[in-house]
N, CA, C and O of each residue as an XYZ file, in Angstrom:
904
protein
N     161.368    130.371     66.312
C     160.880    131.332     67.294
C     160.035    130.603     68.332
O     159.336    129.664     67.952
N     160.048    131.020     69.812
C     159.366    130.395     70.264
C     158.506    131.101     71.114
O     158.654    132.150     71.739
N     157.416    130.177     70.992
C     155.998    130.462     71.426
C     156.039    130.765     72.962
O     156.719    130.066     73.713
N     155.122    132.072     73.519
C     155.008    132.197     75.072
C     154.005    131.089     75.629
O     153.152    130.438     75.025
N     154.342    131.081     76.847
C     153.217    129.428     77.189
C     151.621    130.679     77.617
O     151.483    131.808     78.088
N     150.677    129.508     77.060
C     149.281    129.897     77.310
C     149.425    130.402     79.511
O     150.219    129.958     80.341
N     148.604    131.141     79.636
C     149.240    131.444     81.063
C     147.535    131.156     81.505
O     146.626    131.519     80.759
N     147.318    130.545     82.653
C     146.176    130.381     83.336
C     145.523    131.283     83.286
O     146.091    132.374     83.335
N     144.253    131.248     83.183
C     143.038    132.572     83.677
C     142.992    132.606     84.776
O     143.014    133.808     85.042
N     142.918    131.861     85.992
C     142.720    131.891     86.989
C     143.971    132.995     87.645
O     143.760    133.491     88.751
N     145.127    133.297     86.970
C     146.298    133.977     87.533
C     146.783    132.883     88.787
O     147.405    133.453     89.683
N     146.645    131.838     88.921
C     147.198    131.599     89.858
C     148.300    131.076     89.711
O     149.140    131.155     90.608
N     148.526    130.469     88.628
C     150.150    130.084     88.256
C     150.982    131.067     87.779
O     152.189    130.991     88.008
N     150.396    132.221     86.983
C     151.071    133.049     85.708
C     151.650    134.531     86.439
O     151.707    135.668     85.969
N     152.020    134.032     87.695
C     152.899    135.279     88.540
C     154.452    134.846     88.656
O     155.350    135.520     89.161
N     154.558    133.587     88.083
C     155.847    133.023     88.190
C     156.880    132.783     87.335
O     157.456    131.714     87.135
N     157.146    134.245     86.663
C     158.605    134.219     85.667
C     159.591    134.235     86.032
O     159.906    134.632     87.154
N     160.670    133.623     84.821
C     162.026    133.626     85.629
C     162.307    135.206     86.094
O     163.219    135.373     86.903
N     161.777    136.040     85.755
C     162.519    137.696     85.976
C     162.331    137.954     87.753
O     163.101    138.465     88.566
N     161.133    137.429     87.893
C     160.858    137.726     89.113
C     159.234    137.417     89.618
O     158.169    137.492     89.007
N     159.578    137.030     91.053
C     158.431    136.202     91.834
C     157.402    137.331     92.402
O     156.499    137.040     93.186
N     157.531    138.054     92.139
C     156.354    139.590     92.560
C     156.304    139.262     94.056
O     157.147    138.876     94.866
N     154.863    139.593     94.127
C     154.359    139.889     95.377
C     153.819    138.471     95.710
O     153.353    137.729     94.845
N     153.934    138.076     97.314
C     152.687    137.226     98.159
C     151.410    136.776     96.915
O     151.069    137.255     95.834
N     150.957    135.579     97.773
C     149.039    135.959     97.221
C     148.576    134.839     98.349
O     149.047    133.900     98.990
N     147.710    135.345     98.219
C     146.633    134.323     99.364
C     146.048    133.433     99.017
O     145.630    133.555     97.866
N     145.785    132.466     99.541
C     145.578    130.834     99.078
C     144.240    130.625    100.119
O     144.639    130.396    101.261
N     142.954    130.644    100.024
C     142.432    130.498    100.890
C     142.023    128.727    101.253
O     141.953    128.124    100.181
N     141.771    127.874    102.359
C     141.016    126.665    102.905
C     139.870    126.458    103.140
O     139.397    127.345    103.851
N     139.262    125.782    102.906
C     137.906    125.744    103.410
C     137.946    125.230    104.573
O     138.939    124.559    104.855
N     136.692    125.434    105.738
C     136.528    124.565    106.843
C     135.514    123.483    106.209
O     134.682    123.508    105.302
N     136.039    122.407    107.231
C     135.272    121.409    107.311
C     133.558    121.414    106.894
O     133.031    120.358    106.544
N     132.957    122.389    106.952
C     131.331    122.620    106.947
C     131.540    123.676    105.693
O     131.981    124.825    105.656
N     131.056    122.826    104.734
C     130.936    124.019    103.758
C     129.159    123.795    103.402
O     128.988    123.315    102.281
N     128.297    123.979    103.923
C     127.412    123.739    103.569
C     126.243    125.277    104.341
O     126.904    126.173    104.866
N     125.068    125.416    104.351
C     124.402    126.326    104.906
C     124.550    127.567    104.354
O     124.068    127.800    103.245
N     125.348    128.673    105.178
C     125.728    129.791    104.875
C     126.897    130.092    104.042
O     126.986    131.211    103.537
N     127.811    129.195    103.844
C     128.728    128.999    103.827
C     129.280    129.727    102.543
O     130.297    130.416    102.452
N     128.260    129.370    101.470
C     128.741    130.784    100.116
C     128.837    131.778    100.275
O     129.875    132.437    100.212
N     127.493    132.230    100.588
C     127.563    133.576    100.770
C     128.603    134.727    102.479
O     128.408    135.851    102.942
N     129.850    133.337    102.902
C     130.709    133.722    103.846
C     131.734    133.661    102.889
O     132.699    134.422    102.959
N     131.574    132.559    101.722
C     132.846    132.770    101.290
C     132.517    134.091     99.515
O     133.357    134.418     98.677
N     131.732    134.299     99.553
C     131.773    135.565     99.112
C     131.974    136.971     99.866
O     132.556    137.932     99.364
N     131.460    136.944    101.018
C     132.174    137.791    101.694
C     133.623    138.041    101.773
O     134.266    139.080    101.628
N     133.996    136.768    102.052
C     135.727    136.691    102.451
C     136.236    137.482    100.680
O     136.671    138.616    100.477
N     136.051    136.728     99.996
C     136.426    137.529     98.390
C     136.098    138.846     98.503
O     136.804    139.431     97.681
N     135.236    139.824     99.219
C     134.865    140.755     98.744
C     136.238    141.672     99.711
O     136.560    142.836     99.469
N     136.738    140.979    100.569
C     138.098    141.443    101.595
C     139.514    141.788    100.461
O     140.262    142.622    100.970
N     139.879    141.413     99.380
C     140.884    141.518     98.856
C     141.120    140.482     98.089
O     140.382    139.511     98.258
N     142.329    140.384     96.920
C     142.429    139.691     96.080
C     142.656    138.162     96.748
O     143.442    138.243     97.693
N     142.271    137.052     96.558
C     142.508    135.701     96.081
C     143.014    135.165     95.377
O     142.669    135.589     94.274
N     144.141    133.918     95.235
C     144.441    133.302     93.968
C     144.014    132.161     93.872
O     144.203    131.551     92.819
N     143.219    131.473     95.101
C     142.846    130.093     95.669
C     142.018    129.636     96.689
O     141.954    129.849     97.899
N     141.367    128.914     95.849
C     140.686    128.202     97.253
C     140.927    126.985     97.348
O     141.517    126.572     96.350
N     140.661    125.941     98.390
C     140.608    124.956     98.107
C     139.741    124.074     98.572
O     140.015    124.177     99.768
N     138.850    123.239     98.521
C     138.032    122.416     99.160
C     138.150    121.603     99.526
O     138.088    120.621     98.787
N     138.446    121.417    101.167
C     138.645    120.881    101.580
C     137.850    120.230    102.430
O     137.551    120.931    103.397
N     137.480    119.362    102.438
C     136.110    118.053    103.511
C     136.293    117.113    103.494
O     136.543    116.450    102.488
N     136.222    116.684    104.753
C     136.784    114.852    104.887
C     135.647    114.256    105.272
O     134.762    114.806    105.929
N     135.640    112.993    104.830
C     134.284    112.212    104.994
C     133.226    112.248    104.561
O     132.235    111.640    104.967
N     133.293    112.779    103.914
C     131.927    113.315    103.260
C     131.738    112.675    101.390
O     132.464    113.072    100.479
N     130.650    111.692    101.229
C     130.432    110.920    100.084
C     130.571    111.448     98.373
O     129.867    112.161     97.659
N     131.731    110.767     98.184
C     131.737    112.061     96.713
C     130.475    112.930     95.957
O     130.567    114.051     95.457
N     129.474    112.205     96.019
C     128.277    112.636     95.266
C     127.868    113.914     96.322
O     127.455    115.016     95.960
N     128.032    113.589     97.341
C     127.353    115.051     98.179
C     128.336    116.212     98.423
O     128.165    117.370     98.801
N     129.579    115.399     98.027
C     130.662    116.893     97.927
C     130.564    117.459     96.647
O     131.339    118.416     96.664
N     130.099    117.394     95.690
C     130.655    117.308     93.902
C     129.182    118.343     94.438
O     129.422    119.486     94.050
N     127.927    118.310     95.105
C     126.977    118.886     95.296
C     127.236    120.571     96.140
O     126.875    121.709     95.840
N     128.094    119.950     97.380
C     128.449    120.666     97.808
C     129.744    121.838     97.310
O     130.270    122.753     97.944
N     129.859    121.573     96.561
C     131.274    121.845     95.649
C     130.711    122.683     94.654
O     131.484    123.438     94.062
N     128.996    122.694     94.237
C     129.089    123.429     92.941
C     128.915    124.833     93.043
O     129.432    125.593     92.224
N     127.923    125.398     94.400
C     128.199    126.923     94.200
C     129.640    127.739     94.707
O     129.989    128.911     94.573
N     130.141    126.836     95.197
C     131.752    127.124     95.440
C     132.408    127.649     94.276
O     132.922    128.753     94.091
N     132.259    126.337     93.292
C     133.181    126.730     92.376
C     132.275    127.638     91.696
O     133.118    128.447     91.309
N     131.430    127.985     91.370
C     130.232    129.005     90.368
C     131.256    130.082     91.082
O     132.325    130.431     90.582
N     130.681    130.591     92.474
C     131.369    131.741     93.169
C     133.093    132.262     92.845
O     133.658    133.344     92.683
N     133.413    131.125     92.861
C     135.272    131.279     92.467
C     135.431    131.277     90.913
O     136.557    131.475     90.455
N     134.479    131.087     90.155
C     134.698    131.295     88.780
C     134.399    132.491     88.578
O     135.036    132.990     87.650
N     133.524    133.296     89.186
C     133.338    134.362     88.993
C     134.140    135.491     89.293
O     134.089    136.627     88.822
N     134.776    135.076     90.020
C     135.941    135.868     91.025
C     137.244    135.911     90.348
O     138.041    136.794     90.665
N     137.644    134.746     89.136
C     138.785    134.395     88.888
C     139.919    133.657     90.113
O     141.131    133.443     90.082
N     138.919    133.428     91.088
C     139.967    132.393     91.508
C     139.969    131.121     91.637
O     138.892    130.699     92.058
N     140.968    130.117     91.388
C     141.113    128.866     91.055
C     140.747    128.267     92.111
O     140.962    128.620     93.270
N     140.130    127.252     91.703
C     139.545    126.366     93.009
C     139.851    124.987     92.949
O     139.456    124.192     92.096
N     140.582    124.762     93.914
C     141.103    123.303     93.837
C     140.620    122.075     95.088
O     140.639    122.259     96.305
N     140.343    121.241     94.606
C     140.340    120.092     95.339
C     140.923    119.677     96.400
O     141.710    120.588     96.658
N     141.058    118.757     97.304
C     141.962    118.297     98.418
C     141.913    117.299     98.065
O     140.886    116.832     97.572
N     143.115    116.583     98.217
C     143.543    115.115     98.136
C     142.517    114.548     96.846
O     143.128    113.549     96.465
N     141.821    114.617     96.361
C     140.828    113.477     95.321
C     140.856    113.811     94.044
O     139.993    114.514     93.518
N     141.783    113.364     93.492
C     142.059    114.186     91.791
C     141.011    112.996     90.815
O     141.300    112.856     89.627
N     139.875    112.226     91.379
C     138.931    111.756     90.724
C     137.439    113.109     90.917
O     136.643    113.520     90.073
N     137.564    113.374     92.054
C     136.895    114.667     92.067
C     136.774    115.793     91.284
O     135.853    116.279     90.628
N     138.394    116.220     91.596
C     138.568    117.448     90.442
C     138.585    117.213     89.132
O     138.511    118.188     88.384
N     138.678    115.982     88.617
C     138.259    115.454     87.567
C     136.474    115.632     86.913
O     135.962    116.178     85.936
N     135.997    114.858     88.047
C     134.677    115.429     88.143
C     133.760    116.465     87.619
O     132.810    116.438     86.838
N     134.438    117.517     88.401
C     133.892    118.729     88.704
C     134.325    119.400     88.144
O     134.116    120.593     88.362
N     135.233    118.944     87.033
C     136.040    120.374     86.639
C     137.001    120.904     87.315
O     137.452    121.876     86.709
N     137.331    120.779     87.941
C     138.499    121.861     88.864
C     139.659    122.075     88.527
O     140.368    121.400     87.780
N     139.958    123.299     89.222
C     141.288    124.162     88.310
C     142.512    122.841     88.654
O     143.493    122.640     87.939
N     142.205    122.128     89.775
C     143.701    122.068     90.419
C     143.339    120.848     91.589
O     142.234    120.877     92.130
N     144.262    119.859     91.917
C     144.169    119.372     92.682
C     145.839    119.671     93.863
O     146.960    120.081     93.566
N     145.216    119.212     95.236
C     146.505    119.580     96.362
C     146.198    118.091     96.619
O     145.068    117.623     96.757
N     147.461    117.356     96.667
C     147.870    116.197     97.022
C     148.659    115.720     98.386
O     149.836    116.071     98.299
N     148.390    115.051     99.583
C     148.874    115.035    100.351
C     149.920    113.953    100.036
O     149.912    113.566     98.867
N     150.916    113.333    100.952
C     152.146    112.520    100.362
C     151.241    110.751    100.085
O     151.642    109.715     99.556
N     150.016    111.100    100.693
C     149.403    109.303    100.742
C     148.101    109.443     99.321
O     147.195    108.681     98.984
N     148.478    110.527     98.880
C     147.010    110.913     98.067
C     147.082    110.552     96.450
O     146.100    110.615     95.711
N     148.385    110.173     96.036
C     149.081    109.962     94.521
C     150.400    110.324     94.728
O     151.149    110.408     95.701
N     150.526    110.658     92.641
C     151.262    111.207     92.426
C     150.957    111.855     91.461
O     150.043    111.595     90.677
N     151.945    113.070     91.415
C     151.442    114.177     90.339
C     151.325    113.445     88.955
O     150.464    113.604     88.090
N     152.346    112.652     88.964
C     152.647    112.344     87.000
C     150.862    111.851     87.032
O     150.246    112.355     86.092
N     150.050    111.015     87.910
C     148.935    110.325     87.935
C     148.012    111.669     87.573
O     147.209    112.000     86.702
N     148.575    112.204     88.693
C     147.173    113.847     88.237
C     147.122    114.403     87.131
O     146.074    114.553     86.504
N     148.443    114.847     86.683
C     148.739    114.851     85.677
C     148.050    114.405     83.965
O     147.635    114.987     82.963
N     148.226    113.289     84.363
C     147.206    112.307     83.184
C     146.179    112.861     83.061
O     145.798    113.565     82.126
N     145.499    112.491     84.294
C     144.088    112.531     84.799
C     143.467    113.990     84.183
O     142.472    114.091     83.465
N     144.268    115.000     84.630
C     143.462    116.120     84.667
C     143.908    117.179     83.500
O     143.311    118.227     83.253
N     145.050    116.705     82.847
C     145.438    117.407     82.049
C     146.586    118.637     81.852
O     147.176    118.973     82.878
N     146.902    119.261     80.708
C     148.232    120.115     81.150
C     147.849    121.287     82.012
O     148.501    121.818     82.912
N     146.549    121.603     81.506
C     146.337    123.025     82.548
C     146.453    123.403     83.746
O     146.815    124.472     84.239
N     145.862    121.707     84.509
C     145.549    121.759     85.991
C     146.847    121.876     86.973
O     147.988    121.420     86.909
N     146.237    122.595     87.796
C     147.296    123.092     89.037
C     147.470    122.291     89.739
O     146.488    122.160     90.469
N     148.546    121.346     90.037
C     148.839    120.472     91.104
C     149.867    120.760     92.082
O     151.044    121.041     91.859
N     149.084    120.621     93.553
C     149.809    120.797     94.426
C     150.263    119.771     95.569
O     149.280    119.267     96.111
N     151.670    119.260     96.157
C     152.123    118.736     96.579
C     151.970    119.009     98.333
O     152.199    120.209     98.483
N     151.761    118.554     99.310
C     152.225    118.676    100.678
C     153.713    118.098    101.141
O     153.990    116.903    101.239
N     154.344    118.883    101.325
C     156.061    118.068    101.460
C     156.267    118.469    102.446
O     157.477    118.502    102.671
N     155.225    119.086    103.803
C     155.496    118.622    105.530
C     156.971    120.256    105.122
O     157.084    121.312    104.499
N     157.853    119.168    106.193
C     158.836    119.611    106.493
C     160.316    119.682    105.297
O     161.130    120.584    105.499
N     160.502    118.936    104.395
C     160.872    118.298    103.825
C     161.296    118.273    102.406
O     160.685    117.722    101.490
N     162.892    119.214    102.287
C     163.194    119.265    100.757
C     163.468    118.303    100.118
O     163.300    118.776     98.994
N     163.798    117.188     99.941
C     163.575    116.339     99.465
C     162.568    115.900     99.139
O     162.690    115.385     98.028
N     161.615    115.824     99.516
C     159.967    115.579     99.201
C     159.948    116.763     98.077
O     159.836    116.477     96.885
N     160.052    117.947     98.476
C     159.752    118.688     97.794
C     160.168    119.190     96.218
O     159.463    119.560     95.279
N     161.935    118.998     96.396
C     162.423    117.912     94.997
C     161.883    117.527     94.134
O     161.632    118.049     93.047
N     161.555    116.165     94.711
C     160.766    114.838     94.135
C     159.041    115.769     93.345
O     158.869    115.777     92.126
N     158.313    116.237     94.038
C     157.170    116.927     94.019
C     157.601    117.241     92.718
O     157.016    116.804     91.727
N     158.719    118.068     92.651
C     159.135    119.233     91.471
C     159.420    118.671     89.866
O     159.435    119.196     88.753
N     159.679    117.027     90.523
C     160.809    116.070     89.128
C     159.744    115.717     88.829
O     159.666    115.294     87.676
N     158.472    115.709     89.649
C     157.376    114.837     89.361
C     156.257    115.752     88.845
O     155.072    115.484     89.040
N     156.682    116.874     88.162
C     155.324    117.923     87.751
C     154.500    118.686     88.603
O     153.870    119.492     87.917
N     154.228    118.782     89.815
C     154.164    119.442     90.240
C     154.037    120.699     90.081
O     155.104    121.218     89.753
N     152.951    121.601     90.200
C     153.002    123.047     90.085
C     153.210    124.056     91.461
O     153.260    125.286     91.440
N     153.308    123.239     92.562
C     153.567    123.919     93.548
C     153.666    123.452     94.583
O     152.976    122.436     94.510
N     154.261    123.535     95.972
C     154.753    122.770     96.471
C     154.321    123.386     98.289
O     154.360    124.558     98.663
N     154.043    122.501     98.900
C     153.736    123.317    100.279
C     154.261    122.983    101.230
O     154.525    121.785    101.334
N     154.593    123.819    102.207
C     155.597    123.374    103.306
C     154.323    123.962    104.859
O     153.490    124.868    104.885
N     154.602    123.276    105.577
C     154.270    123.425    106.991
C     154.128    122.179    107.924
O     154.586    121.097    107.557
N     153.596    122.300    108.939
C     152.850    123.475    109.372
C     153.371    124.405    110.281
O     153.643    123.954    111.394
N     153.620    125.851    110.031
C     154.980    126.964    110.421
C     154.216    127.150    111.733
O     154.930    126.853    112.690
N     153.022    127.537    112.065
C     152.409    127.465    113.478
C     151.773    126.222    114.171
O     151.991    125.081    113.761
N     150.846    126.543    115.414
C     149.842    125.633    115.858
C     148.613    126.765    115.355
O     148.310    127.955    115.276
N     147.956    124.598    114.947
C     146.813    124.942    113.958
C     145.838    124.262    114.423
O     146.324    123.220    114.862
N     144.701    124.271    114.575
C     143.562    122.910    115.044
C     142.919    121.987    113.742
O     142.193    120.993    113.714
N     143.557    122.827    112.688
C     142.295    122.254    111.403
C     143.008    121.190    110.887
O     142.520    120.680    109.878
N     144.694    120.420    111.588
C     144.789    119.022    111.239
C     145.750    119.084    112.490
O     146.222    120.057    113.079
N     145.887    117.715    112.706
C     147.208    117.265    113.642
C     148.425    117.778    113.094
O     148.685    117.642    111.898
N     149.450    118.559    114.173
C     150.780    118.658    113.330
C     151.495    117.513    113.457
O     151.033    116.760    114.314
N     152.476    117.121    112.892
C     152.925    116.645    112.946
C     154.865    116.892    112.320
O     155.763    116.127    112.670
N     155.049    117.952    111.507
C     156.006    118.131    110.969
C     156.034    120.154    110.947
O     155.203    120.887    110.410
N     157.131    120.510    111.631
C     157.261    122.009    111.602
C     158.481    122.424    110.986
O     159.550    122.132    111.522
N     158.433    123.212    109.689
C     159.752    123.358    109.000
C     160.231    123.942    109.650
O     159.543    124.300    110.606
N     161.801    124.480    109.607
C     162.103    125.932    109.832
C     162.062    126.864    108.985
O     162.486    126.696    107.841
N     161.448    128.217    109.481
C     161.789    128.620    108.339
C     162.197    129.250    106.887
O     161.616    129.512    105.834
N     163.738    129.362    107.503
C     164.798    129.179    106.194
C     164.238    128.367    104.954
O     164.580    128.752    103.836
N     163.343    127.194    105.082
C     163.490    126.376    103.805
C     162.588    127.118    102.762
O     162.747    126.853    101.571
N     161.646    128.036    103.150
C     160.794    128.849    102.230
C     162.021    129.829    101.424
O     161.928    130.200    100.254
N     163.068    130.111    102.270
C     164.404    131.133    101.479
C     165.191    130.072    100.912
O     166.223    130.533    100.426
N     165.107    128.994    100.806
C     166.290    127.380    100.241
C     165.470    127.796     98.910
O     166.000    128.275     97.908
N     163.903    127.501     99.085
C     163.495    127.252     97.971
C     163.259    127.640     97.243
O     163.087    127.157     96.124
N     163.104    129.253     97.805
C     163.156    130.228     96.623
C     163.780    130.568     95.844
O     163.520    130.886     94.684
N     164.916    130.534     96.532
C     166.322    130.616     95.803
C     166.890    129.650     94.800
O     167.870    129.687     94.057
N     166.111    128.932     94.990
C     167.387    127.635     94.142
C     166.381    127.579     93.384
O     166.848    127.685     92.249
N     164.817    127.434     93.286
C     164.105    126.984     92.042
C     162.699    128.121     92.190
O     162.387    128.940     93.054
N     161.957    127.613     90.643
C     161.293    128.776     90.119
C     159.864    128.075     90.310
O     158.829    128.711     90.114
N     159.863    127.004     90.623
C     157.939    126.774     90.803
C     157.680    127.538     92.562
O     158.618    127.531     93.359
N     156.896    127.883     92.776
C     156.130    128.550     93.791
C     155.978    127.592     94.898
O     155.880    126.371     94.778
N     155.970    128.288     96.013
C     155.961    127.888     97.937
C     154.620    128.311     98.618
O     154.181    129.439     98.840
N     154.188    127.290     98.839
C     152.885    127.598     99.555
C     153.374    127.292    101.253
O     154.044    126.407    101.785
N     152.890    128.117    101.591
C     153.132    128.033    103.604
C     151.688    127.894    103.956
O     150.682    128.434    103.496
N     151.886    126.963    104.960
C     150.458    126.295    105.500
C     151.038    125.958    106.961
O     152.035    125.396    107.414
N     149.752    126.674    107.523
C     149.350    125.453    109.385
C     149.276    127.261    110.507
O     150.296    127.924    110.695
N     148.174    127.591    110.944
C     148.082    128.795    111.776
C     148.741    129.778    111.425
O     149.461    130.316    112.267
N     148.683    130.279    110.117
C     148.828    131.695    109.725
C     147.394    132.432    109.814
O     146.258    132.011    109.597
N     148.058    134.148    110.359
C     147.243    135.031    111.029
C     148.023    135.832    110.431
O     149.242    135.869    110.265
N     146.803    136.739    109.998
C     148.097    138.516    109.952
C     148.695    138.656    111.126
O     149.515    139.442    110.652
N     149.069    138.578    112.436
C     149.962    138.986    112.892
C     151.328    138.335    112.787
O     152.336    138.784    113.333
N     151.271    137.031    111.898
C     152.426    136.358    111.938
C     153.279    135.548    110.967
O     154.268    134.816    111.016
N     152.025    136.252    109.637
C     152.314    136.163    108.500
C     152.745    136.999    107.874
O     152.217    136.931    106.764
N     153.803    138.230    107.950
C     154.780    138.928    107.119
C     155.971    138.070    106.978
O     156.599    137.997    105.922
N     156.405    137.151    108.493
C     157.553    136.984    108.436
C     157.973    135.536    107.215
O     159.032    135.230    106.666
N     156.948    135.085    107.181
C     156.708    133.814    105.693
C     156.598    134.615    104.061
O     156.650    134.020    102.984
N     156.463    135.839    104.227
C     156.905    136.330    103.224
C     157.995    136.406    102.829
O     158.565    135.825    101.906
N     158.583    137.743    104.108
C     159.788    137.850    103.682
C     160.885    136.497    103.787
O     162.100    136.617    103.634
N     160.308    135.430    104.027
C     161.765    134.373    103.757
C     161.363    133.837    102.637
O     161.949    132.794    102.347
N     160.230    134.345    101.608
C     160.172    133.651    100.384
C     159.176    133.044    100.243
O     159.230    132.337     99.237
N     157.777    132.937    101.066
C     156.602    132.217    100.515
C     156.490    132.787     99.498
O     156.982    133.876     99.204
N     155.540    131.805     98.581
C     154.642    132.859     97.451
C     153.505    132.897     97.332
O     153.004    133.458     96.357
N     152.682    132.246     98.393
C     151.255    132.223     98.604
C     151.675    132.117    100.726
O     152.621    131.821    101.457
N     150.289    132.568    100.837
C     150.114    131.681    102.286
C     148.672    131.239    102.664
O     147.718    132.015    102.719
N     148.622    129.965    102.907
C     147.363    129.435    102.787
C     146.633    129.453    104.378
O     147.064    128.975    105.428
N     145.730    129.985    104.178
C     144.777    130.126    105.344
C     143.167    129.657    105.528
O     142.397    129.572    104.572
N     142.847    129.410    106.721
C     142.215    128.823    106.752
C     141.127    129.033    108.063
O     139.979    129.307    107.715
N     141.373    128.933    109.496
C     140.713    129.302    110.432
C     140.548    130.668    111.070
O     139.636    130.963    111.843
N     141.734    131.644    110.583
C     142.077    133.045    110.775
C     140.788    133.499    109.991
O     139.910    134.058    110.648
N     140.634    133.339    108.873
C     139.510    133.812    108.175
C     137.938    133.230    108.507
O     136.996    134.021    108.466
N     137.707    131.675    108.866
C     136.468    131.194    108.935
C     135.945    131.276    110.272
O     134.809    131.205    110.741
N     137.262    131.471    110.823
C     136.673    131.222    112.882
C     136.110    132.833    112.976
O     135.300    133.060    113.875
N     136.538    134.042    112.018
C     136.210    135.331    112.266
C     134.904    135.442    111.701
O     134.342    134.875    110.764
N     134.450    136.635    112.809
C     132.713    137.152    112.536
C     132.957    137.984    111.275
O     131.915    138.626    111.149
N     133.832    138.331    110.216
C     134.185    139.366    109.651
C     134.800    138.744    108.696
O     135.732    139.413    108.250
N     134.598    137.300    107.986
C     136.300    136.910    106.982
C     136.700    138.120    106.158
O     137.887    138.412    106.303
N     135.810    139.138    105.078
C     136.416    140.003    104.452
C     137.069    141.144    105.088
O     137.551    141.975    104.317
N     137.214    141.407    106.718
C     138.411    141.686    107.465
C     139.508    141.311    107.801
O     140.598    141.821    108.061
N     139.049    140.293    107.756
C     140.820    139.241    108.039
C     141.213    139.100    106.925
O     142.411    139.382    106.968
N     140.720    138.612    105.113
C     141.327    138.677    104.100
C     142.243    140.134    104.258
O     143.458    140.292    104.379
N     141.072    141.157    104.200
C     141.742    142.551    103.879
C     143.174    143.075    104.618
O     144.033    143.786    104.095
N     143.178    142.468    106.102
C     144.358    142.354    106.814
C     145.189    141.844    106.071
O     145.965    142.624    105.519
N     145.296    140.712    105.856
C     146.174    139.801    104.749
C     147.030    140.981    104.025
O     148.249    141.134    104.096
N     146.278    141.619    103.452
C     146.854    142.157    102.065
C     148.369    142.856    102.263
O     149.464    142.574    101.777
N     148.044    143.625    102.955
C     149.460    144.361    103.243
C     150.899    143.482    103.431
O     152.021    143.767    103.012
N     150.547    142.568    104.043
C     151.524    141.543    104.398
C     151.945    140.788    102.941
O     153.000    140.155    102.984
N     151.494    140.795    102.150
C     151.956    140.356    100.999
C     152.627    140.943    100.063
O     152.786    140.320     99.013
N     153.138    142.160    100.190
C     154.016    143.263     99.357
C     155.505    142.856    100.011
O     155.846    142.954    101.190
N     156.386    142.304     98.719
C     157.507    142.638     98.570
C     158.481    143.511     98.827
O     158.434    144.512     98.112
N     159.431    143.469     99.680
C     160.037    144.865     99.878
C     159.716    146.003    100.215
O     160.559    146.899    100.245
């Protein structure tokens, strides 16, 4: 007889049976400045509608003062049940505990995170434009896989814009989960649903607003299936 797999607390993996991919979920980014006000904005934004993610994201900034900056983050997202993952530094999320690391293509490799962080942790891939990358991501453990950037975004250089069909390639053909990333806005995020995202990760729509738990709450609707 066989055993059902232990399913995350965080819910952020355990929406993904073979029967069926449910609904959207929202993946939230951090900006660059997570420091000052910055909890109690991103408790606001949580108090807008459900979450399955955050992620922390800061560049340049000395591990010891991010792992600092990092701890009422994650306190706040533990409380919330949503998973909070790292950017690029799976010695970090190691660190700190974290649910999950997001890996850019220069940042590792999963089998490495893997090791590192154990079976639980959520690892996520950046594969740009690019099924083949995204493949590879998948052979390589991987828990999820991200494609963009589908708009113009300021919070990195683009450099690679899918079309996109490949969020409907990928849904279709395989069962780990599609993250869509790069200037999603509720006004232009239904249409990354319906071709099959299963998260959409955001980031300046929510932090550039005087209101983030308005712009989450916008979100929501756009994430229903059918």
């Amino acid at each position: 007889m066989n055993e059902e797999p232990e399913l995350s607390i965080t819910g952020f993996s355990d929406r993904f049976e073979p029967q069926g991919r449910g609904d959207a979920a929202l993946y939230l980014i951090s900006p660059q400045d997570v420091g000052g006000d910055f909890p109690d904005r991103l408790r606001a934004a949580l108090d807008g509608g459900p979450v399955s993610a955050f992620q922390l994201r800061v560049k340049g900034v000395d591990q010891h003062q991010l792992a600092r900056l990092a701890e009422p983050l994650q306190g706040i997202c533990a409380e919330r049940e949503v998973a909070f993952i790292v950017n690029d530094d799976m010695s970090l999320a190691k660190r700190i505990g974290a649910d999950g690391v997001h890996l850019g293509q220069d940042d590792g490799d999963p089998r490495e995170a893997r090791a590192l962080l154990g079976p639980t942790a959520q690892i996520g891939v950046t594969c740009h434009d690019s099924r083949h990358l995204a493949m590879e991501a998948g052979e390589a453990g991987a828990d999820y896989v991200a494609f963009g950037a589908f708009f113009p975004t300021t919070t990195k250089p683009v450099k690679h814009v899918p079309e996109l069909g490949i969020l409907g390639w990928w849904a279709t053909l395989f069962e780990l989960p599609s993250v869509a990333i790069g200037g999603i806005t509720p006004d232009n995020g239904r249409g990354l649903v319906e071709a099959g995202a299963d998260f959409l990760a955001v980031c300046g729509s929510v932090w550039n607003a005087a209101d983030p738990a308005a712009v989450v709450a916008a979100f929501q609707p756009l994430l229903k299936r059918g």
